[in-house]
Phi, psi and omega in degrees: 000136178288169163266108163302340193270108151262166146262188183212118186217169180288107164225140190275115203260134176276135188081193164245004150326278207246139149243347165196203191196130183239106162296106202281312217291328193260330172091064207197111152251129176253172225188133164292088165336310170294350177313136161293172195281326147336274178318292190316316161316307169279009172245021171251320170252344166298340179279322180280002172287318196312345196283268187301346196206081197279323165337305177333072148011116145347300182295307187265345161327302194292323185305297183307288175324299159334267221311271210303001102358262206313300193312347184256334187281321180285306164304323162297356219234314177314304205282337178111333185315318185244168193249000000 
């Protein structure tokens, strides 16, 4: 059975190299705040795939992540949550 449970806390990353970061070993993903809510959403899930599925190549992180990031952005924007 997998562990499903991360945390998510704020960090402020120098530059725009990063937006974010995934620890695996603490389970803790961190995230740059100043990001808009787009970029945040979609870097809240590319790290937590990195989390959830550390096996994953880079190459389908960034693939996966992307879709779902849009599919979450779009659904959410569909339903009325975002403006």
């Amino acid at each position: 059975m997998l562990k499903h449970s991360f945390i998510v806390k704020d960090r402020r990353f120098k530059g725009k190299k990063f937006w974010g970061q995934a620890d695996i070993a603490s389970r803790t993903v961190y995230i740059d705040p100043r990001l808009d809510r787009d970029e945040y959403i979609r870097t809240l899930v590319h790290e937590s795939l990195h989390i959830l599925a550390p096996f994953l190549d880079e190459e389908y992180v960034e693939e996966w992540g992307s879709e779902i990031g849009n599919v979450v952005l779009q659904q959410l924007q569909l339903k009325g949550y975002l403006k």
